[in-house]
ROSE-4610 file (N, C-alpha, C; in Angstrom, 1 decimal, always signed):
// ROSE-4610
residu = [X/X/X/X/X/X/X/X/X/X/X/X/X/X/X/X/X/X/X/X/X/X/X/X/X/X/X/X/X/X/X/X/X/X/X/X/X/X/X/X/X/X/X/X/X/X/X/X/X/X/X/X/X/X/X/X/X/X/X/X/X/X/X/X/X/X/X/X/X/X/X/X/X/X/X/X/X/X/X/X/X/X/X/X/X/X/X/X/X/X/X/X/X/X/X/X/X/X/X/X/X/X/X/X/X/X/X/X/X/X/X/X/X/X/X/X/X/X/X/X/X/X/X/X/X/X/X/X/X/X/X/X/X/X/X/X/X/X/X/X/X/X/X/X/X/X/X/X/X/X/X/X/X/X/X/X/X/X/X/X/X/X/X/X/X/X/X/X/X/X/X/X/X/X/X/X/X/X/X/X/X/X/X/X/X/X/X/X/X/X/X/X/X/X/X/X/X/X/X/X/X/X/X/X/X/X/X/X/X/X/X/X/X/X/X/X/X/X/X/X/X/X/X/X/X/X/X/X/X/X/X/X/X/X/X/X/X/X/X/X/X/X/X/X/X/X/X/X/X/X/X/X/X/X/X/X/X/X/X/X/X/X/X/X/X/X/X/X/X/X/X/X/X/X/X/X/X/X/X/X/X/X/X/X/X/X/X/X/X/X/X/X/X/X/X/X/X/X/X/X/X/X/X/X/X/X/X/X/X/X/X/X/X/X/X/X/X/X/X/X/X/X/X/X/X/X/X/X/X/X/X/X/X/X/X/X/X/X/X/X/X/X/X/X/X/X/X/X/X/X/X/X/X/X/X/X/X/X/X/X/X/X/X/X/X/X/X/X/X/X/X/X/X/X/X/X/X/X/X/X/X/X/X/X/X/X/X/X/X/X/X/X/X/X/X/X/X/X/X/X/X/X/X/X/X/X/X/X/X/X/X/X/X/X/X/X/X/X/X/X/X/X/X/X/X/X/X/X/X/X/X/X/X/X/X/X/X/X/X/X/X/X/X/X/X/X/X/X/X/X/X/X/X/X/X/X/X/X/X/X/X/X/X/X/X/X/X/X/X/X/X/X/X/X/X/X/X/X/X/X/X/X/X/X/X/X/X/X/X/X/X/X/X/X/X/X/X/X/X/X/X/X/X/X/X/X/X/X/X/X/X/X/X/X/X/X/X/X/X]
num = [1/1/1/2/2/2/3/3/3/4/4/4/5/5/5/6/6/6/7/7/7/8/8/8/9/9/9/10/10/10/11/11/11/12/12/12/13/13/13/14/14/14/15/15/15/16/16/16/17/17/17/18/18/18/19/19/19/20/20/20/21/21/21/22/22/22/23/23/23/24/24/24/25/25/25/26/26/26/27/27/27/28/28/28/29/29/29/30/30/30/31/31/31/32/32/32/33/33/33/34/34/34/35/35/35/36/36/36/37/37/37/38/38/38/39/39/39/40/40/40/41/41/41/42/42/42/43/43/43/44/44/44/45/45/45/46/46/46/47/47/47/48/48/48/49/49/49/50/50/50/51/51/51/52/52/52/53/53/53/54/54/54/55/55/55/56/56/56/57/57/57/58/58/58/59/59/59/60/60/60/61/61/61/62/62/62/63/63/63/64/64/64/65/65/65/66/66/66/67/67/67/68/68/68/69/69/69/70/70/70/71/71/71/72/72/72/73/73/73/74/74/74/75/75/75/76/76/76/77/77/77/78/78/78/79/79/79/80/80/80/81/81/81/82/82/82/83/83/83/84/84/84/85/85/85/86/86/86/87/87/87/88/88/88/89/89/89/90/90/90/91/91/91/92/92/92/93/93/93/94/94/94/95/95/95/96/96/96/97/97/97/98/98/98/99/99/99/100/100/100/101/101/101/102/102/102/103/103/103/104/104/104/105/105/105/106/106/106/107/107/107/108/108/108/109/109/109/110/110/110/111/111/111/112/112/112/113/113/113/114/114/114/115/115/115/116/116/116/117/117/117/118/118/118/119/119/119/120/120/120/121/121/121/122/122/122/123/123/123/124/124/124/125/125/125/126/126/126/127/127/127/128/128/128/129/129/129/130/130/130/131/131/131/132/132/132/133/133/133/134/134/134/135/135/135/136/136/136/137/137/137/138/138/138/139/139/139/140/140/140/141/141/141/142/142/142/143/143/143/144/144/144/145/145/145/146/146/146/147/147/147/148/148/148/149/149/149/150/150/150/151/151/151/152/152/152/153/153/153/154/154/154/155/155/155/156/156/156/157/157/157/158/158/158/159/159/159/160/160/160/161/161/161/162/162/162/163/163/163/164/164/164/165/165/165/166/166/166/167/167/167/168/168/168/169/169/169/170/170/170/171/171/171/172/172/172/173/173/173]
x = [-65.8/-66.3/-65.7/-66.6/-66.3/-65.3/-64.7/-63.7/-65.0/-64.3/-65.5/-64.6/-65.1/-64.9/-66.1/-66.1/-67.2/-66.4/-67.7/-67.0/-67.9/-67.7/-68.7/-68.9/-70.5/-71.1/-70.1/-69.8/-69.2/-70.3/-69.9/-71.1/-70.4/-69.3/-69.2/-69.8/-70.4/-71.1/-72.5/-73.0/-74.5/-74.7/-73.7/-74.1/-74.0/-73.7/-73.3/-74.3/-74.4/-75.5/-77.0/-77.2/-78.7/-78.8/-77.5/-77.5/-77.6/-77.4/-77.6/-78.5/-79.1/-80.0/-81.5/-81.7/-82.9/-83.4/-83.4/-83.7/-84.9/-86.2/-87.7/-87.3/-85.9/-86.1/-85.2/-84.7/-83.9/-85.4/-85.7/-87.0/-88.1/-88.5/-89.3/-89.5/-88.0/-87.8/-87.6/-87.5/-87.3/-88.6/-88.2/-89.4/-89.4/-90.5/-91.1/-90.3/-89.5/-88.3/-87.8/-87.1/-86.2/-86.9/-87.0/-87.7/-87.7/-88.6/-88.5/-89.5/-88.9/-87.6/-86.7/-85.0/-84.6/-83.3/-83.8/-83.3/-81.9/-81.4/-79.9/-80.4/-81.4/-82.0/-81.9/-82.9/-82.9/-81.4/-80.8/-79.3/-78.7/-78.5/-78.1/-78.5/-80.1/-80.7/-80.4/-80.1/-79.7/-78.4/-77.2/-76.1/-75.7/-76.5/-76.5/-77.0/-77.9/-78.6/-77.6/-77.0/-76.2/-74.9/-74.6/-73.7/-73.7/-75.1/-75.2/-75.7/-75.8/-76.1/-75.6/-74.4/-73.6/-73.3/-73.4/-73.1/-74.3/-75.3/-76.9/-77.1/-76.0/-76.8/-76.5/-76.2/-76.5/-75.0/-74.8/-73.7/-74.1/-74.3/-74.3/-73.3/-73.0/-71.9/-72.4/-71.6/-71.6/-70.9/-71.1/-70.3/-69.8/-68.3/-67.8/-66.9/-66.7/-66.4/-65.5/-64.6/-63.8/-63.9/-64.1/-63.9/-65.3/-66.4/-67.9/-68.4/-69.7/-70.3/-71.8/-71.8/-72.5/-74.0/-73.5/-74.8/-74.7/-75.5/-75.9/-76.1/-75.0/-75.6/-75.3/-76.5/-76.7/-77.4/-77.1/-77.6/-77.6/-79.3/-79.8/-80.3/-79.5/-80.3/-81.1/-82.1/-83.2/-83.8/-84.9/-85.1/-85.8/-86.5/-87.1/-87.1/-87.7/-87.8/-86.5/-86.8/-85.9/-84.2/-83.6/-82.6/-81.2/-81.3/-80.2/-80.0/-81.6/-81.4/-81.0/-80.7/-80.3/-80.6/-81.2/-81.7/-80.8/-80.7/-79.7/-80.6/-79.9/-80.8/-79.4/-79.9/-78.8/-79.6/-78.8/-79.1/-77.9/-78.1/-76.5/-77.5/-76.7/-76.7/-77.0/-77.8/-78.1/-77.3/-75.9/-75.2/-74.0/-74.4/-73.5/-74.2/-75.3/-76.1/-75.1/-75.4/-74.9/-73.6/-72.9/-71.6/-70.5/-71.2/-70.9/-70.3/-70.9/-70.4/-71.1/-72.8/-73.8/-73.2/-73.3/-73.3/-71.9/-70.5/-69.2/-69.6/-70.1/-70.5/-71.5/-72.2/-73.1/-72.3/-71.0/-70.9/-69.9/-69.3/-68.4/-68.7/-70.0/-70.6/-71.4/-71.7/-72.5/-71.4/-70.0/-68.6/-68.2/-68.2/-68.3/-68.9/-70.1/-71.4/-71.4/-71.1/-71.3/-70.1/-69.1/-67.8/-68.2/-69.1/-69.6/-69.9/-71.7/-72.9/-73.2/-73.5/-73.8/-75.4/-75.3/-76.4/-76.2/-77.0/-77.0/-78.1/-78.3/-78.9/-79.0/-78.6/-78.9/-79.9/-81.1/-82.1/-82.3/-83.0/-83.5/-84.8/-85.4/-86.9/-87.4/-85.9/-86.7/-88.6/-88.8/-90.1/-89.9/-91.0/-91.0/-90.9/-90.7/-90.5/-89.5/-88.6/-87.5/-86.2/-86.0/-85.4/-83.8/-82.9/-81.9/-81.6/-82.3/-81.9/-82.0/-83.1/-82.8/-81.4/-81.0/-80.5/-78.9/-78.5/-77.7/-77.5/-78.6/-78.6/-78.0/-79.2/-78.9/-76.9/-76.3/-74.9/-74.2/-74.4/-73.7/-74.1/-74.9/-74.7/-76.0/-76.9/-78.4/-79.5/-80.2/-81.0/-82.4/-83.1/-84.7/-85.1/-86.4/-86.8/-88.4/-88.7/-90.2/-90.8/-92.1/-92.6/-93.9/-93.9/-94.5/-96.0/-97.0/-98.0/-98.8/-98.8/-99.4/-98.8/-97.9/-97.1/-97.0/-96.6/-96.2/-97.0/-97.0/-97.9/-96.9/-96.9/-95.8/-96.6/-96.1/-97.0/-98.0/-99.0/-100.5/-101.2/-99.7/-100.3/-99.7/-100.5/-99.7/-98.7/-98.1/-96.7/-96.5/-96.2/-95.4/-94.2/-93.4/-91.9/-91.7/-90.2/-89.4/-88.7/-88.5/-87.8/-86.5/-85.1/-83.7/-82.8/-82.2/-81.7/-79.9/-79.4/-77.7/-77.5/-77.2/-76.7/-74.8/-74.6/-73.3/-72.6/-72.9/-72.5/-71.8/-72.5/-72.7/-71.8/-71.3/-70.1/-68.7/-67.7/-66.5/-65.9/-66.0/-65.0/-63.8]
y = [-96.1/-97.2/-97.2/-97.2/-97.4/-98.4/-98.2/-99.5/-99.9/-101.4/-101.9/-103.3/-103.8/-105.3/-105.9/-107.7/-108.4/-108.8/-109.6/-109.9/-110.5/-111.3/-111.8/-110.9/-110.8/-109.6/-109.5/-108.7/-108.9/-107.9/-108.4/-107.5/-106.2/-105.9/-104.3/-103.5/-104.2/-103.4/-103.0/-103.1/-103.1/-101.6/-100.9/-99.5/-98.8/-99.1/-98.5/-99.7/-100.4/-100.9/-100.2/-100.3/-99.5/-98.3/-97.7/-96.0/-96.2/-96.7/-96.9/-97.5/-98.9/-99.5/-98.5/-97.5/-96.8/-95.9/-96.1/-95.7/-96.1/-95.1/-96.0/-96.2/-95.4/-95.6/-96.6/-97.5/-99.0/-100.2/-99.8/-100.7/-100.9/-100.0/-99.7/-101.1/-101.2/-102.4/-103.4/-103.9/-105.5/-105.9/-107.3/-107.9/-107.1/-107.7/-107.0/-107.5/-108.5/-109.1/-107.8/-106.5/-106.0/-104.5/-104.6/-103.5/-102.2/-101.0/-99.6/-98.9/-98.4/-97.7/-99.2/-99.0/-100.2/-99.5/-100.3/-100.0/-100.4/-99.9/-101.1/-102.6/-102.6/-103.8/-104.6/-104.0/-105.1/-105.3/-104.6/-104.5/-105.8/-105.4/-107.1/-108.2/-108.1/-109.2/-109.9/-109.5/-109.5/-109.8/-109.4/-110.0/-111.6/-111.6/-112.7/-113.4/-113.2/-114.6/-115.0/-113.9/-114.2/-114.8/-114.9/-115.3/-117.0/-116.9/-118.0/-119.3/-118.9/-119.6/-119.5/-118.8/-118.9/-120.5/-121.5/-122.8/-123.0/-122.7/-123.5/-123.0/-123.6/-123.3/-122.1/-121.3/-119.5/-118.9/-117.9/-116.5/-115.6/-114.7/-113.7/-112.7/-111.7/-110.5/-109.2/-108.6/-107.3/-106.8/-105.3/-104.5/-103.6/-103.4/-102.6/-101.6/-100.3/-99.3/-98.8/-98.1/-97.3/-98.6/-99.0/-100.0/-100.2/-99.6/-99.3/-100.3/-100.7/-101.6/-100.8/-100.6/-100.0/-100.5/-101.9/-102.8/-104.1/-105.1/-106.4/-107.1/-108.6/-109.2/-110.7/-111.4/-113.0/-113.9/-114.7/-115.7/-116.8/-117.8/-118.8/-119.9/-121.2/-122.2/-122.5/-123.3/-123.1/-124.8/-125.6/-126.8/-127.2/-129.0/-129.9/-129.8/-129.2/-129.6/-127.9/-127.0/-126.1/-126.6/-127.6/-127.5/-127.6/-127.3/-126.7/-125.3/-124.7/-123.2/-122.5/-121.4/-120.5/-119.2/-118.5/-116.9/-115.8/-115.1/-113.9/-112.3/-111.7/-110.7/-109.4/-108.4/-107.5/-106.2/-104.8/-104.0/-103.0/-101.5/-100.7/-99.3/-98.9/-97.3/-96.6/-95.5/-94.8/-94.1/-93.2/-92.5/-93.5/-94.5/-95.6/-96.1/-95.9/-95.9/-95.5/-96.0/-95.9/-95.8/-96.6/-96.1/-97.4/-98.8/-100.3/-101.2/-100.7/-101.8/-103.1/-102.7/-103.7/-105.1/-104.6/-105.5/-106.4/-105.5/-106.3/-107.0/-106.8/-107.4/-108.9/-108.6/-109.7/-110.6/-110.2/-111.2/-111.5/-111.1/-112.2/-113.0/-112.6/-113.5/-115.0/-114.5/-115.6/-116.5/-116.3/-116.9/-117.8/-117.0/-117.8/-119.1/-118.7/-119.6/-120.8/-120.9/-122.2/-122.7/-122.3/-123.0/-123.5/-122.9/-123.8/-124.8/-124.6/-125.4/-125.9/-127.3/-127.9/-127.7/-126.4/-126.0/-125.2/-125.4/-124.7/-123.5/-122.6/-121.3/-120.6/-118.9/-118.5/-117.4/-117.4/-116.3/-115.2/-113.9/-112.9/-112.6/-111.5/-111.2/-109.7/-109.1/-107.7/-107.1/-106.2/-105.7/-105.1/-104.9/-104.8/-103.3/-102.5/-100.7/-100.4/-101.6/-101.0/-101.4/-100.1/-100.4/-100.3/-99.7/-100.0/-101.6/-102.2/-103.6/-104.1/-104.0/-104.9/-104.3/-103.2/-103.1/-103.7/-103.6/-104.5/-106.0/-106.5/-107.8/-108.2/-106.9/-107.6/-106.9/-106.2/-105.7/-107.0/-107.7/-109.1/-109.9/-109.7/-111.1/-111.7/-111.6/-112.4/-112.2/-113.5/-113.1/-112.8/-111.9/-111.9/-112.6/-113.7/-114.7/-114.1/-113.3/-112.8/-112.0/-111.5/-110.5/-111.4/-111.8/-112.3/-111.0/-111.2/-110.0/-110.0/-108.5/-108.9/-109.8/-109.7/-111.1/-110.5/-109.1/-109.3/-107.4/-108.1/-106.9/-106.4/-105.2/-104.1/-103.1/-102.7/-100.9/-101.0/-101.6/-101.9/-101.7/-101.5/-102.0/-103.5/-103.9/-104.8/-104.6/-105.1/-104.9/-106.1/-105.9/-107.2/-107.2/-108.1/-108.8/-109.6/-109.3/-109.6/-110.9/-112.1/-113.5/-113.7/-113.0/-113.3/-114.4/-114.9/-115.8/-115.7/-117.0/-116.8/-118.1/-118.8/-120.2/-121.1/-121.6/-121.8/-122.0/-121.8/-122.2/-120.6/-120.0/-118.2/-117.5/-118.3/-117.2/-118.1/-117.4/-117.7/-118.2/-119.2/-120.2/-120.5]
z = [+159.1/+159.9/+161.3/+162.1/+163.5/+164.0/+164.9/+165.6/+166.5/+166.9/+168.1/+168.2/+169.1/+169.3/+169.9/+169.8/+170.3/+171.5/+172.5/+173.7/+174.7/+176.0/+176.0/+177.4/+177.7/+178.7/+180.5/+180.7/+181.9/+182.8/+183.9/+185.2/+185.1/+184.8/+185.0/+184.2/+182.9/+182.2/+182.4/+183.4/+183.7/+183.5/+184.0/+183.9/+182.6/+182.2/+180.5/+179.6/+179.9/+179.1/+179.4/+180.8/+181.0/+180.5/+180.1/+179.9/+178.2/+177.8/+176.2/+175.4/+176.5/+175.9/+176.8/+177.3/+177.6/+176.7/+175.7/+174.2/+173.5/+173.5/+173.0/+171.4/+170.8/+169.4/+169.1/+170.1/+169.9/+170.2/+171.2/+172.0/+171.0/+170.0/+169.6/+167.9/+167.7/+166.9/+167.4/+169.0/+169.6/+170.0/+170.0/+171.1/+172.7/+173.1/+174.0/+175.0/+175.0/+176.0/+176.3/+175.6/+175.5/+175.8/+177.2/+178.0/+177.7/+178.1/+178.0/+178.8/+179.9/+179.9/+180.5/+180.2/+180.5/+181.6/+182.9/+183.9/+184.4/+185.6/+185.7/+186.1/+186.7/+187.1/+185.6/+185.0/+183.8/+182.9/+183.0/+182.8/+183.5/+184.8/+185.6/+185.3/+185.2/+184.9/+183.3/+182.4/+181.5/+181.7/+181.9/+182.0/+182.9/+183.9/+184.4/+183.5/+183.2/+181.9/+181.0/+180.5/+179.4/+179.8/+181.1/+181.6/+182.2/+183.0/+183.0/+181.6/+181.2/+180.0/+178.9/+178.7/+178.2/+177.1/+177.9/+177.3/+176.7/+176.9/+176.4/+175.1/+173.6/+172.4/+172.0/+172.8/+172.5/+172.8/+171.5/+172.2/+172.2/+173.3/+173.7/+173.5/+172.5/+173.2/+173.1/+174.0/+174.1/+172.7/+172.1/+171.3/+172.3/+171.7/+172.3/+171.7/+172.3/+171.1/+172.9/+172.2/+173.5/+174.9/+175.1/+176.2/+177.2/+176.5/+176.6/+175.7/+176.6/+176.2/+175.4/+173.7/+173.2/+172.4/+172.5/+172.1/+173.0/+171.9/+171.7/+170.5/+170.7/+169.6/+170.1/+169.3/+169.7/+169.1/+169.4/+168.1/+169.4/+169.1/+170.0/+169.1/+169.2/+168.1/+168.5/+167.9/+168.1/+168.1/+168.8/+168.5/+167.8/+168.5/+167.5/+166.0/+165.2/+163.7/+163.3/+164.3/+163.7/+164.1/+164.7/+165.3/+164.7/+163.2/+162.5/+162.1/+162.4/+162.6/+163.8/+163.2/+165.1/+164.9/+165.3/+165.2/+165.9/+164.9/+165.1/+165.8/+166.8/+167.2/+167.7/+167.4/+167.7/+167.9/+168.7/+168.9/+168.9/+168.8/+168.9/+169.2/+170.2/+170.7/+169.3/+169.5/+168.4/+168.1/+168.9/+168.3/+167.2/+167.4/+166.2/+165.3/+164.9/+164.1/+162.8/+161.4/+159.9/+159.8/+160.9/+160.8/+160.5/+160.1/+159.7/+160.8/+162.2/+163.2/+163.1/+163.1/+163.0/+161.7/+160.7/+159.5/+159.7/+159.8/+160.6/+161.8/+163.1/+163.6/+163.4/+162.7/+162.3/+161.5/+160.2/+159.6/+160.7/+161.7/+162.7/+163.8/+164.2/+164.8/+164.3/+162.8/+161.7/+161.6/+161.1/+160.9/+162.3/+163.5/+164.3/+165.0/+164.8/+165.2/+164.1/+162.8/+161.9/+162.3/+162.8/+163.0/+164.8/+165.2/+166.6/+166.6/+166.1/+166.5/+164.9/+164.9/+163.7/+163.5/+162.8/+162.0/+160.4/+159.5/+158.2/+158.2/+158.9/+158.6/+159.8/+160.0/+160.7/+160.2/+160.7/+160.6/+161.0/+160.7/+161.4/+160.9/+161.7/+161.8/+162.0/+161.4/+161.3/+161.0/+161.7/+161.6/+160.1/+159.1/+157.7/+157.8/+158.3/+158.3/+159.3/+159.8/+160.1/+158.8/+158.5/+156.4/+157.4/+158.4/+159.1/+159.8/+159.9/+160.2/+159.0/+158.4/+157.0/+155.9/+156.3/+155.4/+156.3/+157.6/+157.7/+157.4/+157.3/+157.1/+155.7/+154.7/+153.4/+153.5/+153.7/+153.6/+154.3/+154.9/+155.8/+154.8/+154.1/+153.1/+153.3/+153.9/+154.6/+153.0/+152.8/+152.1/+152.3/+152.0/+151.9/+151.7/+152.5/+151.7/+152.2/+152.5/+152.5/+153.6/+153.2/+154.3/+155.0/+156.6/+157.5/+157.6/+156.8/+156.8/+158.2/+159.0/+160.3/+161.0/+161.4/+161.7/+163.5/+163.8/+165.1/+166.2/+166.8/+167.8/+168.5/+168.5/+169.1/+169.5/+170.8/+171.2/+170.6/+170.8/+170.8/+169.4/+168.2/+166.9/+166.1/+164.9/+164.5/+163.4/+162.8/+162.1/+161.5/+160.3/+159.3/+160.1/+159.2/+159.5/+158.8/+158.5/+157.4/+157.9/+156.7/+156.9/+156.3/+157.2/+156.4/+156.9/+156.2/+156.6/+155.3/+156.3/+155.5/+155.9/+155.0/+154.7/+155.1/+155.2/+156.1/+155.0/+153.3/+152.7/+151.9/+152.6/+152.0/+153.1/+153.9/+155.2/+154.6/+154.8/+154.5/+156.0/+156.3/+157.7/+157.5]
């Protein structure tokens, strides 16, 4: 298992983020928020956000492995009728791929966040044929609760997506 730490985005990382996150086989599982090719521009742009807004509901951090900024992970609650849930979203450099930062990561940011914000579920929405996010989720403890058919348009095809979620009752605080 990898060492790494969480942490929250600093501007020095713009460059090491643009160089890791310009990857069509990371982009290729996000929303379309999460650009390709992804520049230092969208890098800045991106850390300012997460910087400024930092207080609004949401954590943002960077992963960090050697003192490099190697991913993303975040979790944004969410309103009106949803405003006890909060949606969980993450990404990692492919040469860290299978190596248990993701799943560690997600259950310490899950642990974190219910000891924040007063909410009972944090969700995710993997795409139904990416079997590496789902399988971090289900290894964090997340449950399957179904497949969203046709649910989302990516690179000009459409795609199911998967509905997991983890209960505040199911993370250890």
């Amino acid at each position: 298992m990898g060492d790494f730490k969480l942490r929250e985005w600093k501007t020095e990382d713009a460059k090491s983020l643009a160089q890791v996150a310009n990857n069509p086989n990371i982009a290729r599982n996000l929303r379309n928020a999460f650009p390709n090719p992804y520049t230092l521009e969208d890098a800045i742009w991106f850390i300012n956000d997460s910087i400024t807004n930092a207080e609004r509901k949401q954590i943002n951090y960077a992963i960090v492995v050697d003192g490099q900024a190697v991913g993303g992970i975040g979790i944004s609650v969410k309103d009106d009728v949803y405003e006890k849930s909060a949606e969980l979203g993450y990404w990692l450099a492919e040469e860290f791929w299978r190596k248990g930062i993701m799943s560690r990561a997600v259950q310490m940011i899950c642990k974190e966040v219910f000891g924040i914000f007063d909410i009972v579920r944090i969700f995710a929405e993997p795409f139904a044929d990416n079997a590496g996010s789902r399988g971090v989720l289900e290894k964090a403890g997340f449950t399957y609760e179904g497949t969203m058919r046709n649910g989302v348009f990516k690179n000009g095809e459409i795609h199911s997506y998967c509905m997991y979620s983890i209960l505040r009752e199911e993370v250890n605080n």
